[in-house]
C-alpha positions in Angstrom: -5.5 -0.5 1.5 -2.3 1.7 2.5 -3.6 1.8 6.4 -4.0 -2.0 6.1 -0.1 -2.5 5.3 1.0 -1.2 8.1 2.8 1.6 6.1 3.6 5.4 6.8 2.1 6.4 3.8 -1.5 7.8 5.3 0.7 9.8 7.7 3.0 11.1 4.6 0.2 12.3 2.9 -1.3 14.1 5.3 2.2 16.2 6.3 2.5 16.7 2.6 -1.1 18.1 2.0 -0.7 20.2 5.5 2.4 21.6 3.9 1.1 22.3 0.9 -1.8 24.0 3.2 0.6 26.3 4.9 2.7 27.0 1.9 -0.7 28.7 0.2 -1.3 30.7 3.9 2.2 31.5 3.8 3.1 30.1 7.4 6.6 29.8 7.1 7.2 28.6 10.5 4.4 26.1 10.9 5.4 25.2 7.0 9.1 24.1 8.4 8.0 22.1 11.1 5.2 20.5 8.5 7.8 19.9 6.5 10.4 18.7 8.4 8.1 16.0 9.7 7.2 14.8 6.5 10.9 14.2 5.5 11.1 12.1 9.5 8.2 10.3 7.8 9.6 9.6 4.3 12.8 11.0 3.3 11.7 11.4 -0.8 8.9 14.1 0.6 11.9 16.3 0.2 10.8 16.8 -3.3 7.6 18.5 -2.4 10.3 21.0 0.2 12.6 21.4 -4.1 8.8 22.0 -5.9 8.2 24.3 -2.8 11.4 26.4 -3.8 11.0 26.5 -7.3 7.4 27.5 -7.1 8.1 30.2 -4.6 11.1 31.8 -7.1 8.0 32.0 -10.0 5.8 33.4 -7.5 8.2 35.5 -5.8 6.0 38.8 -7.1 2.6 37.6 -6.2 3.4 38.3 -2.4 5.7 40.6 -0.7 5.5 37.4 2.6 8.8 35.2 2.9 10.2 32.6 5.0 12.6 34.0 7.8 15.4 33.3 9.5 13.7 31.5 11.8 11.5 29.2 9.7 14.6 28.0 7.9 16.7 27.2 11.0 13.1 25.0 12.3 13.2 22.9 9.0 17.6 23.0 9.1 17.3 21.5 12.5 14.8 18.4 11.7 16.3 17.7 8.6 19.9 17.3 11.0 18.3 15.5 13.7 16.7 12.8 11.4 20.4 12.6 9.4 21.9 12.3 13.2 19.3 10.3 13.6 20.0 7.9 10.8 23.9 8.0 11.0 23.8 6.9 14.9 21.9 3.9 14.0 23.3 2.8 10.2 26.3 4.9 9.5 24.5 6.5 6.9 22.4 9.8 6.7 19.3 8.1 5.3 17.9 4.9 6.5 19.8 2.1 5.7 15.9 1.1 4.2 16.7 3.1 1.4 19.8 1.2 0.3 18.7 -2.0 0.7 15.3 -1.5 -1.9 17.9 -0.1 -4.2 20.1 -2.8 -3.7 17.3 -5.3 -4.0 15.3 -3.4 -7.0 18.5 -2.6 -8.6 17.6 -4.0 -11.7 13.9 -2.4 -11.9 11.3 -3.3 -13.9 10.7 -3.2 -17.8 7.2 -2.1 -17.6 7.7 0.5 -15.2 5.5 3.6 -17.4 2.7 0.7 -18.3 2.2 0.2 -14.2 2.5 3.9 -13.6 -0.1 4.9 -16.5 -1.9 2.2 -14.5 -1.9 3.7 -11.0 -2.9 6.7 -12.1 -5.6 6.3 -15.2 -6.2 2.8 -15.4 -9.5 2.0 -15.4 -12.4 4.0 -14.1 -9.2 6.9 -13.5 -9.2 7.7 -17.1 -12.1 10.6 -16.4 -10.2 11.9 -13.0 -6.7 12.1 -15.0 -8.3 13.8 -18.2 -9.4 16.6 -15.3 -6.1 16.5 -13.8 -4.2 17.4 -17.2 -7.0 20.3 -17.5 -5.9 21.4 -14.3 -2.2 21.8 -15.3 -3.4 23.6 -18.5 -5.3 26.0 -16.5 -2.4 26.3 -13.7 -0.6 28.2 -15.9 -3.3 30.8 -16.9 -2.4 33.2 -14.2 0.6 33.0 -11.2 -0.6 31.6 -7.4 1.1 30.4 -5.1 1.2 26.6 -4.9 0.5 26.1 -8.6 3.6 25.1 -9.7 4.1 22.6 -6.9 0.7 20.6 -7.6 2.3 19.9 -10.9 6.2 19.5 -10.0 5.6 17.2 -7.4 3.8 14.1 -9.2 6.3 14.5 -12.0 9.1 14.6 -10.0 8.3 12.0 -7.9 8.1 10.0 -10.8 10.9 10.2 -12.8 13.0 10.1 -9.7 11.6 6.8 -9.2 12.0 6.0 -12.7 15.2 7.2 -12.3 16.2 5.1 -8.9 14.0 2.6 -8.1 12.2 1.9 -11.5 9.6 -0.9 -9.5 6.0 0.2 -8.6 6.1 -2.6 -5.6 2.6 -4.2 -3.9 0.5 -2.0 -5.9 2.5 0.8 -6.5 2.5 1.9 -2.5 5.5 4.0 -2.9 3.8 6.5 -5.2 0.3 6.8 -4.0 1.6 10.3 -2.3 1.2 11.6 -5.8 -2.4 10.7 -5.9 -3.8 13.1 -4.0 -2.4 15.9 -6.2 -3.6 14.7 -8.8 -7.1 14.7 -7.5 -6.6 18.4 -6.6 -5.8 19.0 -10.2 -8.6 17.3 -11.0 -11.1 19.4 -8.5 -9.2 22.6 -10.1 -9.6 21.3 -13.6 -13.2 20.0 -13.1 -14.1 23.7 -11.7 -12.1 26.1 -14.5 -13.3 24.1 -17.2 -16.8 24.3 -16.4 -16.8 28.2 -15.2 -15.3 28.8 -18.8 -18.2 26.6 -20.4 -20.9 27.8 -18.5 -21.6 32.0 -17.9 -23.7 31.4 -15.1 -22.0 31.0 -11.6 -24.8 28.6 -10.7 -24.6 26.4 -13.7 -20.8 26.7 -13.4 -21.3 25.1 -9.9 -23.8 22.4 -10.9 -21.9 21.4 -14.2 -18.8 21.0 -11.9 -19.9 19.1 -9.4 -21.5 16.8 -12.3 -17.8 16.4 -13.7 -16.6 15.3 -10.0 -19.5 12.9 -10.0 -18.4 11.3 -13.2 -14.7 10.9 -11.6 -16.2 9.2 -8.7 -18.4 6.9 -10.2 -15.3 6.2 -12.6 -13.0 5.5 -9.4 -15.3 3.9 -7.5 -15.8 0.7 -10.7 -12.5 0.0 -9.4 -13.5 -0.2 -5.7 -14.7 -3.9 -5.8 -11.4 -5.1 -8.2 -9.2 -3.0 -5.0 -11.2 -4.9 -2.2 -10.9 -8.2 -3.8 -7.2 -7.4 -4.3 -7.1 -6.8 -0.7 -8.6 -9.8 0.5 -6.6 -11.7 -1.9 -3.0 -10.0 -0.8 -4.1 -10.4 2.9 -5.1 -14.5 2.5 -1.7 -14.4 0.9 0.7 -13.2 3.3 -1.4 -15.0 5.8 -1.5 -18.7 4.5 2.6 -18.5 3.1 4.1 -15.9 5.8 2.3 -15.8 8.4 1.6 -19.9 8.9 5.7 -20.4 8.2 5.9 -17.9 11.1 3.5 -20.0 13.4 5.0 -23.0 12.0 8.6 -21.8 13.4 6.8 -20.8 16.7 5.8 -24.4 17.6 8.5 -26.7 15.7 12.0 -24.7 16.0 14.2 -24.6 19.5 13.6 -21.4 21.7 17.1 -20.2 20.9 16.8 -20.7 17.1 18.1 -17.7 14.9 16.5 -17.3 11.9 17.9 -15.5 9.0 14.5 -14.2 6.5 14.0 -11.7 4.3 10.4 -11.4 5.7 11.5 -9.6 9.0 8.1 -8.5 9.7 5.7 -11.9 9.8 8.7 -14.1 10.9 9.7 -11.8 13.5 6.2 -10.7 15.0 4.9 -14.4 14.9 8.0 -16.7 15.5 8.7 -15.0 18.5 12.7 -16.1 17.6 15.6 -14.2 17.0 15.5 -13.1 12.9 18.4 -11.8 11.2 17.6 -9.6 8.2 19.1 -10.5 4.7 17.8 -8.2 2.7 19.1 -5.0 4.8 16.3 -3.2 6.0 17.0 -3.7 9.6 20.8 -4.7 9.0 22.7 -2.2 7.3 25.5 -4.9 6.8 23.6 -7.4 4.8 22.6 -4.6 2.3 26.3 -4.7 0.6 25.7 -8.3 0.5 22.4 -8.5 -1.4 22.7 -12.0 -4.3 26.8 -12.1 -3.3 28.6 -15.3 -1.6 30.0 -13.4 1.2 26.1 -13.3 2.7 26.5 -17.2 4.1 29.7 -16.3 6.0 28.4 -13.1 7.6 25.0 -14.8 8.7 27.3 -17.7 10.2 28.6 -15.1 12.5 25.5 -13.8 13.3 25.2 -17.1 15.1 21.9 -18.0 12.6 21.0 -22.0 12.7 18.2 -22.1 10.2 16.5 -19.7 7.2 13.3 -19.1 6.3 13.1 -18.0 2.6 10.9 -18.0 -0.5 12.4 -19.9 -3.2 12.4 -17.2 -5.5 14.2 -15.0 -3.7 17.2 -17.4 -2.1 18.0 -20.5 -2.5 20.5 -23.4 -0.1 21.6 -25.7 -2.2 23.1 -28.3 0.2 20.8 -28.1 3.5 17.5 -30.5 3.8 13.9 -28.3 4.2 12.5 -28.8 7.8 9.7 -27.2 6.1 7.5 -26.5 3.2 5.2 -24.4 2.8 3.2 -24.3 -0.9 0.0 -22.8 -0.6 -2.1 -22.8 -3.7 -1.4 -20.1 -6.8 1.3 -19.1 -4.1 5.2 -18.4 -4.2 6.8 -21.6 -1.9 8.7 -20.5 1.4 10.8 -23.2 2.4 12.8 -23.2 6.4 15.8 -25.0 6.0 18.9 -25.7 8.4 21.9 -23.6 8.2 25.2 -24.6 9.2 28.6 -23.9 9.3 28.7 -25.8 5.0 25.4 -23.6 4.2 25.9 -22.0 0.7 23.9 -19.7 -1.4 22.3 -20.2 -4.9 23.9 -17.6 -6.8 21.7 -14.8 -9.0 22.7 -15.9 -12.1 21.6 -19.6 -10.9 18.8 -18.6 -9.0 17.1 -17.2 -12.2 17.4 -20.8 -14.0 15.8 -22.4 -11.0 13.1 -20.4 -11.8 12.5 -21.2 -15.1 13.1 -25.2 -14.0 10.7 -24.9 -11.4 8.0 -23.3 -14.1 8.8 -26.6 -16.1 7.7 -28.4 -12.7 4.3 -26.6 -12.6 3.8 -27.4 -16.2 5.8 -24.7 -18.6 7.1 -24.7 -22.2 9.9 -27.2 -22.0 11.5 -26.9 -25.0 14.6 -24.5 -23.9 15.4 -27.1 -20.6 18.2 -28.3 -22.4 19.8 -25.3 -23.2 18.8 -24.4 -19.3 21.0 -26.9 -17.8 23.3 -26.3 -19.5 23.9 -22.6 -18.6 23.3 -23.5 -15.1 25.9 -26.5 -14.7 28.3 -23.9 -16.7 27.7 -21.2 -13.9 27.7 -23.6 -10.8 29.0 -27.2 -11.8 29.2 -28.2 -7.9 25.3 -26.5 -7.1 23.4 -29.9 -6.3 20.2 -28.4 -6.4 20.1 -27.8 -10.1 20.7 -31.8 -10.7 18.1 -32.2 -8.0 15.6 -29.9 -10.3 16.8 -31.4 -13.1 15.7 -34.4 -12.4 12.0 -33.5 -11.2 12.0 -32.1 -15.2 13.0 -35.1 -16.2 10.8 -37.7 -13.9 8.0 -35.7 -15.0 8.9 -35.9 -19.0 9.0 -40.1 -18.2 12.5 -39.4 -19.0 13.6 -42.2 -16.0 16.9 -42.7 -17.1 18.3 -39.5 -17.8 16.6 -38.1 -14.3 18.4 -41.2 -12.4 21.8 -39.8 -13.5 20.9 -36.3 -12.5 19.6 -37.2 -9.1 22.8 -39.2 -8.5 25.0 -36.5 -9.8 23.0 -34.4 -7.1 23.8 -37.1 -4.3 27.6 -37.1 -5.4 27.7 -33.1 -4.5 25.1 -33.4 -1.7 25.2 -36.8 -0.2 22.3 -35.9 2.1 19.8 -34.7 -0.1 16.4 -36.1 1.2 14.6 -34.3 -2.1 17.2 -35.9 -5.0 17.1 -39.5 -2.9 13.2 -39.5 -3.2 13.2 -38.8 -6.5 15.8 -41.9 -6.6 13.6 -44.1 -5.2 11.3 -42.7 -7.6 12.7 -43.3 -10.6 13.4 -46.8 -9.5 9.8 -47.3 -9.0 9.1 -46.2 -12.6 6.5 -43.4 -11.4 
């Protein structure tokens, strides 16, 4: 699934488990350039170079070998080209990436330990993570190099995501790195564990290979629930993303500037000039992540439309050239941007969400109470009278939505959306 999302993650595990290779030979120069590369790949791998440290001051007496002179200034050197690197092309000496998923994250995620116990025991994993913690009870039966760091790393790696970016995104991609050591734990707790149960070598052998079998067969129940996952994410991206893309390729003038937070699909497909809003390409935008100021910088960026899932921004006075609602799908909407185009705030944004759950059939019971907080945060944002009265059409509520769709018109006079819904109400549907 990682090599299918076009990620760096395959590549970052194998620099980490090469490191961790080298660290056990002791090949201090080889182990630097490993290294190095790995933090090139994915900056955070620098906490398997900190669990490297730590493990090598307990273990400092198992070996007389130590890194030299020369391995450090190898590892010195990368890590300073890829912060040159970095600061040449964002100002910054990580990649400006890193700031805008904080930015965007910033708030995390609530359920954060329920999705990590997830990754790595739900389901079948429960019998490879049982082996895992036997490992770590057995790693500290006797000092070997490496030991500490098959432990310190998973942990580390997540509490400081707990600590930074609480949000285990698309499947938790960010920390799969940390399954790998688990499953080495596992291997080393599946083969202690049954050398201490059984006397004979043999048996020892057999009745360890049995307890990897069970893992296996454990992790492999999950393989057709992953694969259908994967079809499923793949249709996704492909019937919302990727078809606004095409859509843009074929409908939208050859000089068109479109500002998206999907950078990759609209970019790749569109064949237009995109302007990132959520950073990752733009280190500018990232300090303007959910503020007002974001309008006025993409104006001078020259952008004349945006392409954006409604749950993530909002226009509040432009008309949609496009919709795009595929089914049990988010809605990604291309609108025109021009030198009036504002911004659903984050506060507002969050109401629209609820109001547009009313629209697919929610709880309705708090809409009042909605509205109210909303027309309170932005009394001139047409869109939530526009929304408004959709709620109300749909409760058969005709007179109350007439007022809010010509409240909408009064802030928005061009509204194509609250003028059907006008007509609408007029008609008594």
């Amino acid at each position: 699934m990682i090599s299918n999302w076009g990620m760096e993650t395959s590549l970052t595990i194998a620099l980490l488990l090469w490191s961790l290779l080298l660290y056990r030979r002791e090949q201090w120069d080889w182990l630097a350039l490993a290294m190095g590369l790995a933090i090139w790949a994915r900056p955070d791998t620098v906490v398997l170079a900190i669990a490297m440290g730590l493990d090598y001051l307990y273990t400092r007496t198992v070996a007389p070998s130590k890194p030299g002179l020369k391995a450090m200034l190898i590892l010195c050197s990368i890590v300073l080209l890829y912060a040159g690197f970095n600061f040449v092309l964002s100002g910054t000496v990580l990649p400006n990436t890193f700031y805008a998923k904080l930015a965007y994250y910033k708030n995390g995620n609530t359920n954060f330990g329920a999705q990590l116990w997830e990754l790595i025991a739900g389901g079948g994993r429960i019998f490879a993570f049982v082996l895992a913690v036997a490992g770590i009870v057995w790693m500290f039966t006797g000092k070997k190099r490496g030991n500490i760091v098959l432990i310190l790393y998973p942990l580390s790696m997540a509490f400081l995501y707990h600590w930074k970016l609480p949000y285990l995104y698309q499947d938790g991609r960010y920390l799969i790195p940390i399954l790998p050591f688990l499953l080495l734990l596992a291997t080393i707790g599946s083969s202690r564990t049954a050398s201490w149960l059984a006397k004979s070598h043999i048996f020892a052998s057999i009745l360890s290979i049995a307890l990897i079998a069970v893992a296996a067969i454990g992790e492999f129940t999950k393989m057709s629930d992953a694969l259908d996952n994967l079809s499923f994410e793949d249709a996704y991206i492909h019937n919302l993303q990727v078809e606004t893309a095409h859509w843009c390729a074929k409908n939208l003038p050859q000089k068109a500037v479109i500002a998206t937070h999907d950078i990759g699909a609209l970019g790749f497909y569109a064949d237009r000039r995109v302007v990132d809003l959520v950073g990752l390409a733009d280190p500018e935008m990232v300090k303007l992540i959910d503020k007002p100021g974001a309008a006025s910088t993409l104006r001078k960026k020259g952008v004349t439309y945006a392409a954006l899932l409604d749950n993530w921004y909002e226009i509040v006075n432009e008309n949609t050239v496009f919709v795009n609602a595929p089914p049990a799908s988010e809605t990604m909407r291309v609108y025109y941007f021009t030198d009036s185009t504002r911004f659903t705030g984050a506060k507002e944004l969050s109401i629209h969400k609820y109001l547009y759950g009313l629209l697919r059939g929610d709880d309705p019971s708090a809409f009042d109470e909605a509205m109210k907080e909303a027309i309170a945060a932005e009394p001139d944002n047409a869109l939530t009278y526009t929304l408004g009265g959709e709620v109300l059409l749909r409760l058969h509520k005709l007179d109350a939505a007439k007022a809010a769709f010509q409240k909408a018109l009064m802030l928005f006079p061009a509204s194509a959306r609250a003028t059907n819904g006008l007509i609408l109400c007029s008609s008594g549907k």
